[in-house]
FIKOLZA-1660 file (N, C-alpha, C; in steps of 0.1 Angstrom, whole numbers, plus 5000, padded with zeros to 4 digits):
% residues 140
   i   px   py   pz ch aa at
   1 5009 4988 5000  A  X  N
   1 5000 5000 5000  A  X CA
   1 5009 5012 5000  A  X  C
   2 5003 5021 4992  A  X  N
   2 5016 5034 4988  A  X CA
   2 5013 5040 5005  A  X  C
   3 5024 5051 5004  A  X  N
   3 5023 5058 5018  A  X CA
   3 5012 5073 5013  A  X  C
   4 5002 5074 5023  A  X  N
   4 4992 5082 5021  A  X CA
   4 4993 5096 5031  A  X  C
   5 4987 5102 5030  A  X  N
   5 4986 5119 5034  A  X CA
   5 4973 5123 5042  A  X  C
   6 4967 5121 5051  A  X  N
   6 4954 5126 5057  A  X CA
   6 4953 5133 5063  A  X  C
   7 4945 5147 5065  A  X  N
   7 4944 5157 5070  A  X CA
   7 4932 5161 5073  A  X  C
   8 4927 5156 5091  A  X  N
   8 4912 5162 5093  A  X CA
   8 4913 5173 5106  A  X  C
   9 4903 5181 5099  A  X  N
   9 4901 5194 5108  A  X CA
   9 4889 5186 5114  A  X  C
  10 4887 5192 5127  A  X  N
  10 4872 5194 5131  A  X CA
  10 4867 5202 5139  A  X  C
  11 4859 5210 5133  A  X  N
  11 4852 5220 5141  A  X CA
  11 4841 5219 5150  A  X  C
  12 4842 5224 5161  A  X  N
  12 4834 5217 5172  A  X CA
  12 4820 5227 5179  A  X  C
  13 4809 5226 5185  A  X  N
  13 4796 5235 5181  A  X CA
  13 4804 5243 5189  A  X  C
  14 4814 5247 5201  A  X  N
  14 4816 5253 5205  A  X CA
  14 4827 5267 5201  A  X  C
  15 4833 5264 5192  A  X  N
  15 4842 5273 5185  A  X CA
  15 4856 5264 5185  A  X  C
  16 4858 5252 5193  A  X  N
  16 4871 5248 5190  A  X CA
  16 4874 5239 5177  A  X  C
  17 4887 5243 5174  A  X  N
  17 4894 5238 5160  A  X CA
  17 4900 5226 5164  A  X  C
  18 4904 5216 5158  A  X  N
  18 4913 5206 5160  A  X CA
  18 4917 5199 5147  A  X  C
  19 4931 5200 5141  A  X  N
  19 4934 5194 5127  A  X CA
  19 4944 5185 5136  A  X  C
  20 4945 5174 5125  A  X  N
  20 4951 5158 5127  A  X CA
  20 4956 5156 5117  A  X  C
  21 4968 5159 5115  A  X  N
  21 4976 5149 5106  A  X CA
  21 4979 5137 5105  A  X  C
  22 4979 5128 5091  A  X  N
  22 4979 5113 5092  A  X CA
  22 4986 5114 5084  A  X  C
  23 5003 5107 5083  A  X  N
  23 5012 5102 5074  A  X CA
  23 5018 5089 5075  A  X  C
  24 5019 5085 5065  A  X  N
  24 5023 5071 5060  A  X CA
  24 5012 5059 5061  A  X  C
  25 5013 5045 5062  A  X  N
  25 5005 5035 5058  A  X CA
  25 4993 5034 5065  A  X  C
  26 4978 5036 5055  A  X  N
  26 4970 5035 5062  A  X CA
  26 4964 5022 5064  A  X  C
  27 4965 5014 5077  A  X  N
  27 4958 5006 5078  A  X CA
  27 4942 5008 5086  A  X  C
  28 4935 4998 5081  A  X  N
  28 4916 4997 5085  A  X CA
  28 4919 4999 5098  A  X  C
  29 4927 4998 5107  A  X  N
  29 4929 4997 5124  A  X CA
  29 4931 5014 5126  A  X  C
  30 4940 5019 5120  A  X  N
  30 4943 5031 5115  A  X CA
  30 4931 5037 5115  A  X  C
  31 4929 5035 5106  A  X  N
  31 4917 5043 5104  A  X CA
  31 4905 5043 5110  A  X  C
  32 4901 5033 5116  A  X  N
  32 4893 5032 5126  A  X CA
  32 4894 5043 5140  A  X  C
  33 4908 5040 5144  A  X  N
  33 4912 5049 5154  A  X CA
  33 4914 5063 5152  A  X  C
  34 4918 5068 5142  A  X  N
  34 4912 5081 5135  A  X CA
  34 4900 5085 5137  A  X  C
  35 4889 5075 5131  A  X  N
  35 4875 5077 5131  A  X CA
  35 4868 5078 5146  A  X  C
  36 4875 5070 5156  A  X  N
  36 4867 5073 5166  A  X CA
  36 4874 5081 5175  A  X  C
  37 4884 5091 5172  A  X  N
  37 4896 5100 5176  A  X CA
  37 4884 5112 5174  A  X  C
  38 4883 5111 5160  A  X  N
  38 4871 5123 5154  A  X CA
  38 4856 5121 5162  A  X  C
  39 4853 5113 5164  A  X  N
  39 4844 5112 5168  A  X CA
  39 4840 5113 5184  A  X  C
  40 4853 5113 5193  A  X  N
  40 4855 5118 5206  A  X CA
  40 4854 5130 5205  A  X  C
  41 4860 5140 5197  A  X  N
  41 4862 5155 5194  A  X CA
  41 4855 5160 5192  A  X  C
  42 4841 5149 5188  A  X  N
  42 4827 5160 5184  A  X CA
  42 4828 5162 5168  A  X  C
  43 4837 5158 5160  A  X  N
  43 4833 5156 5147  A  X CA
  43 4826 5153 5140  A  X  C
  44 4821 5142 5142  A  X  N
  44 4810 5131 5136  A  X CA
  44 4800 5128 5146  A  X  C
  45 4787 5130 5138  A  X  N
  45 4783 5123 5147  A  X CA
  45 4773 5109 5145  A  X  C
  46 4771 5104 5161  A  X  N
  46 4771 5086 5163  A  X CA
  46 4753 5087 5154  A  X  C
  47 4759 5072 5149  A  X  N
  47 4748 5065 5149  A  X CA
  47 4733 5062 5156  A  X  C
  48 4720 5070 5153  A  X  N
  48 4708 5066 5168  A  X CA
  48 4704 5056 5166  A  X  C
  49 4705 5044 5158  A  X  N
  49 4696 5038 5158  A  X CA
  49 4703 5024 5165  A  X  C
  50 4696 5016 5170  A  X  N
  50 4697 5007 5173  A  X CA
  50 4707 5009 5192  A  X  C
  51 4715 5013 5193  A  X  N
  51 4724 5014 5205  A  X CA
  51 4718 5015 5218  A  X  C
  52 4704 5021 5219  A  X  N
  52 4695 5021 5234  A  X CA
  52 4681 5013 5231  A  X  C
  53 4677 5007 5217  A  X  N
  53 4667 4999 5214  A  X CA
  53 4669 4988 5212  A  X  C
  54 4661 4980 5220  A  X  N
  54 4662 4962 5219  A  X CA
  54 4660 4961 5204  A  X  C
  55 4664 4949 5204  A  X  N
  55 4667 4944 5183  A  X CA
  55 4654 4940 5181  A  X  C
  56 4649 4934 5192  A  X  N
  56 4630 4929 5183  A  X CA
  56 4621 4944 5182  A  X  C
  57 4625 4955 5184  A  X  N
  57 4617 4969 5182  A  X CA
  57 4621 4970 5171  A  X  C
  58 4633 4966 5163  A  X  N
  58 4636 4976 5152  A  X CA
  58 4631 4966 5137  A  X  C
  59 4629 4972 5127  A  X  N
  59 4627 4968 5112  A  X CA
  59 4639 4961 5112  A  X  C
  60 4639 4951 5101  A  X  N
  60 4647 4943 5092  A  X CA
  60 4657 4955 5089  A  X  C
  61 4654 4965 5076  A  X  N
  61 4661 4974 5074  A  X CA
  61 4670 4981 5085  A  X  C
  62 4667 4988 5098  A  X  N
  62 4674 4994 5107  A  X CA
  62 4681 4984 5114  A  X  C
  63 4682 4969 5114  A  X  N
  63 4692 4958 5118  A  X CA
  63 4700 4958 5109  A  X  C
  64 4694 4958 5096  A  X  N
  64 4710 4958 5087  A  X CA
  64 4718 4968 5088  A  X  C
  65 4711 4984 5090  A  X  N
  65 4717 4990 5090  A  X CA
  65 4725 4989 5103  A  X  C
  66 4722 4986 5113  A  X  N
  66 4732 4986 5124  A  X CA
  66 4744 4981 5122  A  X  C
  67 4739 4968 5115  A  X  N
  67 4749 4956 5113  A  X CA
  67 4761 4965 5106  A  X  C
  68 4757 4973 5096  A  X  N
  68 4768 4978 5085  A  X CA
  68 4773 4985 5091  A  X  C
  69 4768 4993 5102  A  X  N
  69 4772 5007 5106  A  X CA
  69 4784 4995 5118  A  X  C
  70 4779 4990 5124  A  X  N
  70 4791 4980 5136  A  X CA
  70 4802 4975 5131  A  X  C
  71 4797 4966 5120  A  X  N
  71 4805 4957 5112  A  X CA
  71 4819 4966 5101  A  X  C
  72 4812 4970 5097  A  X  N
  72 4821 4977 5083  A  X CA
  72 4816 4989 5084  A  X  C
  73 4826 4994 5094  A  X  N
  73 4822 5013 5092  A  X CA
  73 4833 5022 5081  A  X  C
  74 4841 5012 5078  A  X  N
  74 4852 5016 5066  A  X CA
  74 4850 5005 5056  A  X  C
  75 4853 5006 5046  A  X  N
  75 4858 5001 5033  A  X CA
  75 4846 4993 5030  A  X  C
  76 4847 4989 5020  A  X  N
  76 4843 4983 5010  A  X CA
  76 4833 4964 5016  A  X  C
  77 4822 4958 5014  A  X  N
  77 4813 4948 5018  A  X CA
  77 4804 4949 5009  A  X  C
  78 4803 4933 5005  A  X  N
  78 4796 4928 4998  A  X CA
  78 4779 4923 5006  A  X  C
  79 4769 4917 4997  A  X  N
  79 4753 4913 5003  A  X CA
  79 4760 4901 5012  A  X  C
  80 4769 4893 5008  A  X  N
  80 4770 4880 5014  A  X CA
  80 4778 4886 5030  A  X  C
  81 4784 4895 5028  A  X  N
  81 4794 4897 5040  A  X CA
  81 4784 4900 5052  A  X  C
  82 4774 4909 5047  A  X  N
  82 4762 4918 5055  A  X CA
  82 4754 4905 5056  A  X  C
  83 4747 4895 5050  A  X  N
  83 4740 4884 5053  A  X CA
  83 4748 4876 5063  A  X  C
  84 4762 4875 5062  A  X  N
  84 4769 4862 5071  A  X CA
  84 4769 4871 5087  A  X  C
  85 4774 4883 5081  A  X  N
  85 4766 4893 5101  A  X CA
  85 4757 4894 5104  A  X  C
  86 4748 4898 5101  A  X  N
  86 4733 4896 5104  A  X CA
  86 4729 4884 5110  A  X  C
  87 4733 4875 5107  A  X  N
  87 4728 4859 5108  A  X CA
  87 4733 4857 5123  A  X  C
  88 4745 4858 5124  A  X  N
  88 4757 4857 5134  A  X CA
  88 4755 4872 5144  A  X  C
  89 4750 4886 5142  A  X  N
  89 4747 4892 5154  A  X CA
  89 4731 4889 5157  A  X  C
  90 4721 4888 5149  A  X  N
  90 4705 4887 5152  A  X CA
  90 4706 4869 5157  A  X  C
  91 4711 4862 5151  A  X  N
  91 4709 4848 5152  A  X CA
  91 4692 4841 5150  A  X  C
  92 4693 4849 5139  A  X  N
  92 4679 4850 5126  A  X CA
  92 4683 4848 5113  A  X  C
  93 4676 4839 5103  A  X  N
  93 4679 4839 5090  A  X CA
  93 4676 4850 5085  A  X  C
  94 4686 4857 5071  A  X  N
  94 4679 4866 5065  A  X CA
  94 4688 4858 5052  A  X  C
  95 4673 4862 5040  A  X  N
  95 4679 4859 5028  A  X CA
  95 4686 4867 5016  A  X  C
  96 4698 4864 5011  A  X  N
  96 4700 4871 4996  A  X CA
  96 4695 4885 4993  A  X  C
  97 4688 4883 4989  A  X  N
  97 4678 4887 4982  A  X CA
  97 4673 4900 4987  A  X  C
  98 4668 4898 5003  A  X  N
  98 4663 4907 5009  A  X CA
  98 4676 4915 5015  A  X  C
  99 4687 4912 5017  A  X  N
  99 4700 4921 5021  A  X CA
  99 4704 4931 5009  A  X  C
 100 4700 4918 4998  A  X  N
 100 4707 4930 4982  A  X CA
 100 4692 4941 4983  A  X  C
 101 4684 4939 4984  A  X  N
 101 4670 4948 4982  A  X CA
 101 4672 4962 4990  A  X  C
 102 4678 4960 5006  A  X  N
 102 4679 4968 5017  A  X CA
 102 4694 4973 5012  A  X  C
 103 4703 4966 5008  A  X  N
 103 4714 4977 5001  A  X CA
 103 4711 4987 4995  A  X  C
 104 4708 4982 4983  A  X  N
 104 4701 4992 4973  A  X CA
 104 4692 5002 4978  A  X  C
 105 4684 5002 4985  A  X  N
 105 4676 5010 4990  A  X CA
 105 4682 5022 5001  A  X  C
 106 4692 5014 5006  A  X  N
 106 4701 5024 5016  A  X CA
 106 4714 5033 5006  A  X  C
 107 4711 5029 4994  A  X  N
 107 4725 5035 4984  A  X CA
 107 4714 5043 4978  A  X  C
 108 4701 5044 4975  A  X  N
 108 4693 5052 4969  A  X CA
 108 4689 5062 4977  A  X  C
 109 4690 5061 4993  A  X  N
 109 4687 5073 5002  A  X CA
 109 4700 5078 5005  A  X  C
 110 4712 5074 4998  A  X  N
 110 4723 5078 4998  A  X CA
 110 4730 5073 5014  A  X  C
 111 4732 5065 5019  A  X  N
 111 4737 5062 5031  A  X CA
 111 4747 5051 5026  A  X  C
 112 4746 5052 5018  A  X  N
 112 4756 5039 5012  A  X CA
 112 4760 5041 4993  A  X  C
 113 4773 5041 4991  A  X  N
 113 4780 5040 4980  A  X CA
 113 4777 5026 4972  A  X  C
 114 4776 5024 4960  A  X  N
 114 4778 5009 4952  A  X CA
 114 4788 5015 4941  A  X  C
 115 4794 5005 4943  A  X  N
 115 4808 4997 4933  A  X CA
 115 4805 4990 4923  A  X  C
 116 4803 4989 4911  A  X  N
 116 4805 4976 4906  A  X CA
 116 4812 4968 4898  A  X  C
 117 4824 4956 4910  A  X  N
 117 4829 4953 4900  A  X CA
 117 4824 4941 4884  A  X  C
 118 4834 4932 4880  A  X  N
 118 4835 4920 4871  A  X CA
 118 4822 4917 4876  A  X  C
 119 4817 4910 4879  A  X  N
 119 4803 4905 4884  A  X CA
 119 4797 4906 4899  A  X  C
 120 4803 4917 4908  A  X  N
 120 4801 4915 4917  A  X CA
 120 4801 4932 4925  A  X  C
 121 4789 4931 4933  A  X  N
 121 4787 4944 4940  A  X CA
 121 4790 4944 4950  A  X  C
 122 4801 4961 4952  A  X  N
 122 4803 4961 4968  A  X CA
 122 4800 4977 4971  A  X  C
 123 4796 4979 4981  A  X  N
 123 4790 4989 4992  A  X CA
 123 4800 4994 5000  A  X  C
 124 4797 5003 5004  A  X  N
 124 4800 5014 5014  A  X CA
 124 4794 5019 5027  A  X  C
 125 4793 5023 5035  A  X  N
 125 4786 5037 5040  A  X CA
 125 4797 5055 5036  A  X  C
 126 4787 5061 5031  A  X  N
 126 4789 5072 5028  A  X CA
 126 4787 5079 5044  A  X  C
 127 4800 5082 5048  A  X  N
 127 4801 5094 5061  A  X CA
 127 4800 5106 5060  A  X  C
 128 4803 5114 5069  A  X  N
 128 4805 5125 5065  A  X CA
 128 4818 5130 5062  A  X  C
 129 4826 5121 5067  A  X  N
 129 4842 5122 5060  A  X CA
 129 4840 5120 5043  A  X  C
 130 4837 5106 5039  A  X  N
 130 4837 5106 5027  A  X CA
 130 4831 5115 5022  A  X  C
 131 4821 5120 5029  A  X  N
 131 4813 5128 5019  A  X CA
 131 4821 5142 5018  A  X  C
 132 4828 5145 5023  A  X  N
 132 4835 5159 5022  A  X CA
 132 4828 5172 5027  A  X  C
 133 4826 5166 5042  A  X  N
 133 4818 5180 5045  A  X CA
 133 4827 5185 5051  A  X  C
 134 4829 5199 5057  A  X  N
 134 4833 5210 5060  A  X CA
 134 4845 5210 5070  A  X  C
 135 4843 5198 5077  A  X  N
 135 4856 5197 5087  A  X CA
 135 4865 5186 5084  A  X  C
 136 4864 5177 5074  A  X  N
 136 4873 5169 5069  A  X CA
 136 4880 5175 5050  A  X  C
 137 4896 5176 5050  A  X  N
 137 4902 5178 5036  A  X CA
 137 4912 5165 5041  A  X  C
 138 4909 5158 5027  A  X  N
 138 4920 5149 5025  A  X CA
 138 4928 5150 5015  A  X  C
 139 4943 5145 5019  A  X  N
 139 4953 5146 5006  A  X CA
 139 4960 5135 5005  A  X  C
 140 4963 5136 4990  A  X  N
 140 4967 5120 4986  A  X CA
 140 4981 5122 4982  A  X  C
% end
């Protein structure tokens, strides 16, 4: 992996600034700890759904999304990866089908990026990092 360049500001409701430089190899551990570095600081913010509500309150849809949002808060997951977690945190069947349906659907309200490669689709969650809002500039 080439050596990379990251640079996040974050501005906080109260007036404070905080920029973070990130140089050399980014690994997912890396980056994770970044992510929740930023997200101590008031950068980002958490996930509501699922963290104070029992799992039999919530829709199919808002368990996947938990699942994606726990599981793969960085990079790149395929329907099968999101079905083999699901299965293994609900310890409920869910099929195919209905994981590709609730992708799609979560990439059409924009909460989620699609890829596609040779025959095969992979996902995202779109943050507010990726998405390039106001307190994250990255450089390559």
């Amino acid at each position: 992996m080439p050596a990379r360049k990251i640079r996040v500001e974050i501005y906080t409701g109260i007036g404070e600034r905080y920029t973070i430089t990130f140089e050399g190899r980014v690994t997912r551990e890396k980056a994770l700890q970044l992510l929740d570095l930023v997200e101590l600081l008031g950068g980002a913010p958490t996930a509501n759904i699922g963290w104070n509500t029992s799992p039999s309150e919530l829709s199919k849809i808002d368990k996947l999304r938990l699942v994606v949002e726990r599981r793969f808060p960085i990079g790149w997951f395929s329907s099968k990866d999101i079905q083999f977690a699901y299965e293994e945190e609900f310890r409920e069947p869910v099929s195919l089908s209905t994981v590709s349906t609730y992708l799609s659907r979560m990439t059409n309200r924009g909460l989620l990026a699609k890829n596609r490669g040779s025959n095969r689709r992979r996902f995202r969650i779109l943050t507010n990092i990726s998405k390039g809002s106001s307190f994250v500039k990255g450089n390559r």
